[in-house]
C-alpha positions in Angstrom: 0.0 0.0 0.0 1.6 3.7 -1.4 0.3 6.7 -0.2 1.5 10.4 -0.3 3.6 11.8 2.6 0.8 14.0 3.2 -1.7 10.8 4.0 1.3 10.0 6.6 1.4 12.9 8.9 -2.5 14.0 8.4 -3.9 12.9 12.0 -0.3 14.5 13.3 -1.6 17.4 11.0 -5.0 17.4 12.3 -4.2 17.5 15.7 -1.3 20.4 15.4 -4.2 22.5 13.7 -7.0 21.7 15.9 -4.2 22.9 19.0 -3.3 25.8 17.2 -6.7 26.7 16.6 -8.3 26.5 20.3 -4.8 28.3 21.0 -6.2 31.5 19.1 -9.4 31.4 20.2 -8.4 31.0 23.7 -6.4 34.1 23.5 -8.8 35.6 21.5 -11.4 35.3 24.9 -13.8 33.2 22.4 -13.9 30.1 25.2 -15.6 30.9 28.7 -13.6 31.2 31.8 -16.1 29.2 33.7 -14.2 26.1 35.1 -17.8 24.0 35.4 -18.4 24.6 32.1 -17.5 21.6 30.0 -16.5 24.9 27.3 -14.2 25.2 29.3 -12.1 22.1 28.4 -11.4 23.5 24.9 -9.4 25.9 26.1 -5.2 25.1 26.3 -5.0 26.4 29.3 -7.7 24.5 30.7 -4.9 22.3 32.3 -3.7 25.4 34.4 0.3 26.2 34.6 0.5 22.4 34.7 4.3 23.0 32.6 5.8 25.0 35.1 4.8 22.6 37.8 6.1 19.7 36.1 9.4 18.8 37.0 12.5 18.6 34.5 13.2 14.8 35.2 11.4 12.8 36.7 12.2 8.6 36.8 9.3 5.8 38.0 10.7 3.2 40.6 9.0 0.6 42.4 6.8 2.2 45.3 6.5 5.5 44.5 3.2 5.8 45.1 3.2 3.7 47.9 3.7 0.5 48.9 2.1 -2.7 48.1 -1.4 -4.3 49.4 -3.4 -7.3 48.2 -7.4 -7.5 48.1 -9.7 -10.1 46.9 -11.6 -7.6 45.5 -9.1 -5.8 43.5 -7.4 -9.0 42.1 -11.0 -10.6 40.5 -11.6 -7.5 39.3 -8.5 -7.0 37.6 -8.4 -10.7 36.9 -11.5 -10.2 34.8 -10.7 -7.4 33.2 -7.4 -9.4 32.0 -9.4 -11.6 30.3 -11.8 -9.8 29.0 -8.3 -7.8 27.3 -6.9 -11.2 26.3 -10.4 -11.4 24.3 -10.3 -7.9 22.8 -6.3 -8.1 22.2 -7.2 -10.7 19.6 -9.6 -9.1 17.8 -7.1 -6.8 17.7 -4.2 -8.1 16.5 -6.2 -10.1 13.5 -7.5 -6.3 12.2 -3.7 -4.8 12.9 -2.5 -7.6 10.3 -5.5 -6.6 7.9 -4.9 -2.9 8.1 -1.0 -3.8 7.4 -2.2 -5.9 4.6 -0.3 -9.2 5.6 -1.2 -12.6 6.4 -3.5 -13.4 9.2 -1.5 -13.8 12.6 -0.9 -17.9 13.1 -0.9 -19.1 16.8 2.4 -18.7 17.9 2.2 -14.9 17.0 -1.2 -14.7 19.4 0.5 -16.3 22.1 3.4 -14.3 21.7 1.4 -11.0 21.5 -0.6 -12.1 24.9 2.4 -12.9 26.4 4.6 -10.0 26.3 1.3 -7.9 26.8 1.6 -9.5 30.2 5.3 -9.0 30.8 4.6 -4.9 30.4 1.6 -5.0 32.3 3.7 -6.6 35.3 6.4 -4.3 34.6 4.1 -1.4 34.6 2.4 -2.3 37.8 5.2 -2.9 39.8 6.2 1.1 39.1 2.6 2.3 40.4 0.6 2.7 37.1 -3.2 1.9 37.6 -3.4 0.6 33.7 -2.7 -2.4 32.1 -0.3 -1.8 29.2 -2.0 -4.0 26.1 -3.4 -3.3 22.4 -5.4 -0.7 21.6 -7.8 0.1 18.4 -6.9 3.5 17.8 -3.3 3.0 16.8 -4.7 0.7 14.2 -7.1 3.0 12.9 -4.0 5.1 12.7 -1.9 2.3 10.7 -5.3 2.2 8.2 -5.6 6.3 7.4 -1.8 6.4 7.1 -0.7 3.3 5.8 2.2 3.3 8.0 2.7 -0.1 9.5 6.8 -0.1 9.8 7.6 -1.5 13.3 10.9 0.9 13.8 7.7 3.4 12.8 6.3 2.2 16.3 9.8 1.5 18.4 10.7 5.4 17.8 6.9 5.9 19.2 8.0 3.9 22.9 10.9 5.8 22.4 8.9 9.2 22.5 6.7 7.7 25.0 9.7 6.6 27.5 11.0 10.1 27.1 8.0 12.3 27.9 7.3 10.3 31.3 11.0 10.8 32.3 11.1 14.7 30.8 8.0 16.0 32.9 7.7 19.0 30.7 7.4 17.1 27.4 4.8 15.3 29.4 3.3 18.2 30.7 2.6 19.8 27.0 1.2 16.7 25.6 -1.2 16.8 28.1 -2.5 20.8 27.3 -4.2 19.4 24.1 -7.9 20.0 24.4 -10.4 18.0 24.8 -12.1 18.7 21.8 -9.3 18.2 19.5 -8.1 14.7 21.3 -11.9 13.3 20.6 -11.9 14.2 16.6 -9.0 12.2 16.9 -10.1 9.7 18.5 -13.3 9.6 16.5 -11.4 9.3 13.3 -9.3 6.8 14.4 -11.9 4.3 16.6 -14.1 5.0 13.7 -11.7 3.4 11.1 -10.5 0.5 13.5 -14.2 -0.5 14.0 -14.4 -0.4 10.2 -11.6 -2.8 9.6 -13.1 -4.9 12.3 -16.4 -5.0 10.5 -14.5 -5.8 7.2 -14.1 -9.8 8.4 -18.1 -9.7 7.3 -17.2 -9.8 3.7 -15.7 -13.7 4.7 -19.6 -14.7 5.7 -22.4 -15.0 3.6 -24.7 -11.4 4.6 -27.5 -13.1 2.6 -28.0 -16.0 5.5 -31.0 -15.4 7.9 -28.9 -17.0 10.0 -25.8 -14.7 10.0 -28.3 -12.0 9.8 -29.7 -12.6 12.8 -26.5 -13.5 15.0 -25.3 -10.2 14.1 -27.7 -7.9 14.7 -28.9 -9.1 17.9 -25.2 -9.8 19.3 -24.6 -5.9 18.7 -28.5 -4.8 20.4 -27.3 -7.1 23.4 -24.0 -5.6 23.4 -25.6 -2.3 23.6 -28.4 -2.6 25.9 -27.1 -5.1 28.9 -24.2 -2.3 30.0 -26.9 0.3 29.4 -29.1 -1.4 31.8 -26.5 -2.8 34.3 -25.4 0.1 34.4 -28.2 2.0 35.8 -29.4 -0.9 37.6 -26.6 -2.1 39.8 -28.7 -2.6 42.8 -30.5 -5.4 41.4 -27.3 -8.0 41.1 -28.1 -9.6 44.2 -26.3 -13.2 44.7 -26.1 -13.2 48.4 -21.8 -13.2 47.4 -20.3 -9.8 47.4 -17.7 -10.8 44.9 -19.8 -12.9 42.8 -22.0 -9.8 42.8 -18.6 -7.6 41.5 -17.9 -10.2 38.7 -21.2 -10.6 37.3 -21.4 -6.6 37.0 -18.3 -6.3 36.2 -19.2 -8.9 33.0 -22.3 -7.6 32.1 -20.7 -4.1 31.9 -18.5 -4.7 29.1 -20.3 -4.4 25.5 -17.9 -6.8 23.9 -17.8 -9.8 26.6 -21.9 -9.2 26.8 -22.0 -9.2 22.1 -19.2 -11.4 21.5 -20.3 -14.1 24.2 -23.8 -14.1 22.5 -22.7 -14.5 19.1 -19.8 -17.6 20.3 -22.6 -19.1 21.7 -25.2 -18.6 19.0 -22.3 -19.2 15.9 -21.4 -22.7 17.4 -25.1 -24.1 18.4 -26.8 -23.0 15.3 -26.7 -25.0 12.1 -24.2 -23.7 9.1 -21.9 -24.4 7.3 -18.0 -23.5 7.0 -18.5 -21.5 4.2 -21.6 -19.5 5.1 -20.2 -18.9 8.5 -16.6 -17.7 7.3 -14.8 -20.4 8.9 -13.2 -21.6 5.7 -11.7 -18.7 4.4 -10.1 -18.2 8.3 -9.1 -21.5 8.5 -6.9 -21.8 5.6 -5.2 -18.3 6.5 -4.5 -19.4 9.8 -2.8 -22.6 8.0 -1.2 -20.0 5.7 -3.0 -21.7 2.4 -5.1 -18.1 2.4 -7.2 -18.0 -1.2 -5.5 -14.8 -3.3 -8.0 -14.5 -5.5 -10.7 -13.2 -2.7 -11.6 -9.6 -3.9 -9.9 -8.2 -0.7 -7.1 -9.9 -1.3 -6.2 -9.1 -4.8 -4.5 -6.0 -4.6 -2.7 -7.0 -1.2 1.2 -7.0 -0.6 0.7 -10.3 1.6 3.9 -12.1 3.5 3.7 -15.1 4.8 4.1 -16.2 8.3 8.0 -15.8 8.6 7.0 -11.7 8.9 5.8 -13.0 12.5 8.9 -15.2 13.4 11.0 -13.5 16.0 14.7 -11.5 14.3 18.1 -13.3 15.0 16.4 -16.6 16.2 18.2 -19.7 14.4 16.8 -22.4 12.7 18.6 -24.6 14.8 17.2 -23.7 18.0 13.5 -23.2 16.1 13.6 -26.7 15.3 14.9 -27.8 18.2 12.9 -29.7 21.2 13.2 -26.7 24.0 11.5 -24.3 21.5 9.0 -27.3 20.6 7.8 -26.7 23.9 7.3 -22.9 24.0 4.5 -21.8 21.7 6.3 -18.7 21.2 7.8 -19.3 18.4 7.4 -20.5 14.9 8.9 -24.2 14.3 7.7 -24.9 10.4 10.7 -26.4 7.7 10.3 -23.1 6.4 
């Protein structure tokens, strides 16, 4: 895929405008000064003198912010919300290798991906960040409007991102962008991940009752249960405290509530590989995709080796240890 320069930088351009834009009309006295307006989060300043507060350096170390305390109740909470990322970080991972137009992530690469997923969440909670450190759609809406999908594209972006927490003032100005402008972003770039998502439809057959109906019900369910749960806490009542936290904690999250619905409905009602897409996923995950599938035909497509590991032997691949880690890829090839 060959696009412009400009189609590279344009969310970078977007987002300098929009900033330089609420920068003016902040100055100009176009946004209120009210603080409990939600106006007032357009403006740049809306952060206060957070820059000059910030300090020049500033490293993360173990305990920081305290020291360390176990709960029942924190660790099934965070335990489900684990797995409900496992879930969405393989979803994501099978639209990052569509949006970078190469062949569909085999097992080893999922494992591999969950795995080290896992290593930086560790890491990043044992320095005192309350977020898990995992996959996330907007950077592949990012790699579909920009058709950038280089990986030293994305080690120079750690990089950046290891060098505004330890500079607090590069830090500090990343977080002065508005509100406003960080949304249209983040519209733009949900908005095209979903659409890649939503692009695996063209594998089924739309025409099916069947598929039809799967579909449409999985995403009301996945819409209305949270709504409803939501607003209606209170009525989770078990008689088990923390059997009471999981189930709202389940029933809270669109895609555990959608995709559970349509697992359960795609494997109990009657169709066949084709009409359910099965065949199509099955051969790319055996790396025997079909090319001549319309989406496929115009497609730079490696095959699996793009997911094997750099400066791992064939030796060692081959070899019994690795056999027994399904990290890493051990075909002839």
């Amino acid at each position: 895929m060959v696009l412009s320069r400009t189609y590279r930088v344009q969310v970078l351009i977007s987002v300098l405008v929009g900033w330089a834009l609420s920068g003016i009309l902040t100055a100009s006295g176009y946004f209120t000064d009210d603080k409990t307006s939600n106006e007032y989060l357009a403006r740049t300043d809306a952060k206060g003198d957070i820059i000059a507060q910030a300090d020049f350096f500033e490293m993360p170390y173990p305990g920081k912010f305290g020291g360390y305390s176990y709960s029942i109740a924190g660790f099934t909470t965070f335990l489900i919300a684990s797995l409900l990322s496992i879930f969405d970080s393989v979803g994501d991972y099978s639209a990052c290798a569509r949006a970078a137009r190469v062949a569909h992530p085999p097992k080893f690469a999922f494992n591999r991906g969950i795995a080290v997923e896992g290593l930086a969440t560790v890491m990043a909670g044992s320095l005192g960040c309350c977020h898990s450190t995992v996959s996330y759609g907007g950077n592949i809406g990012a790699i579909s409007i920009t058709g950038v999908a280089s990986r030293r594209v994305f080690q120079l972006c750690g990089g950046l991102y290891v060098l505004a927490a330890t500079i607090g003032k590069v830090g500090a100005l990343f977080i002065t962008i508005p509100m406003p402008v960080l949304g249209g972003s983040s519209i733009v770039l949900t908005g095209l991940f979903i659409g890649v998502l939503l692009s695996y439809l063209e594998n089924i057959s739309l025409r099916s009752t069947r598929n039809l109906a799967i579909i449409g019900i999985s995403l009301l369910l996945g819409m209305m249960m949270p709504y409803w749960i939501k607003n209606n806490t209170d009525r989770v009542k078990t008689g088990f405290e923390q059997l009471d936290m999981l189930i709202v904690v389940l029933l809270s999250n669109p895609s555990f509530v959608g995709g559970i619905f349509a697992c359960f409905m795609d494997n109990t009602a009657p169709g066949t590989l084709r009409e359910r897409g099965l065949e199509q996923q099955l051969k790319e995950l055996e790396g025997q995709a079909d090319d001549t599938l319309p989406h496929q035909k115009d497609e730079f497509r490696d095959g699996r080796e793009i997911y094997r590991l750099p400066f791992i032997p064939k030796a060692f691949r081959r070899s019994r240890i690795a056999k027994l880690i399904p990290l890493f890829d051990h075909s002839e090839h």
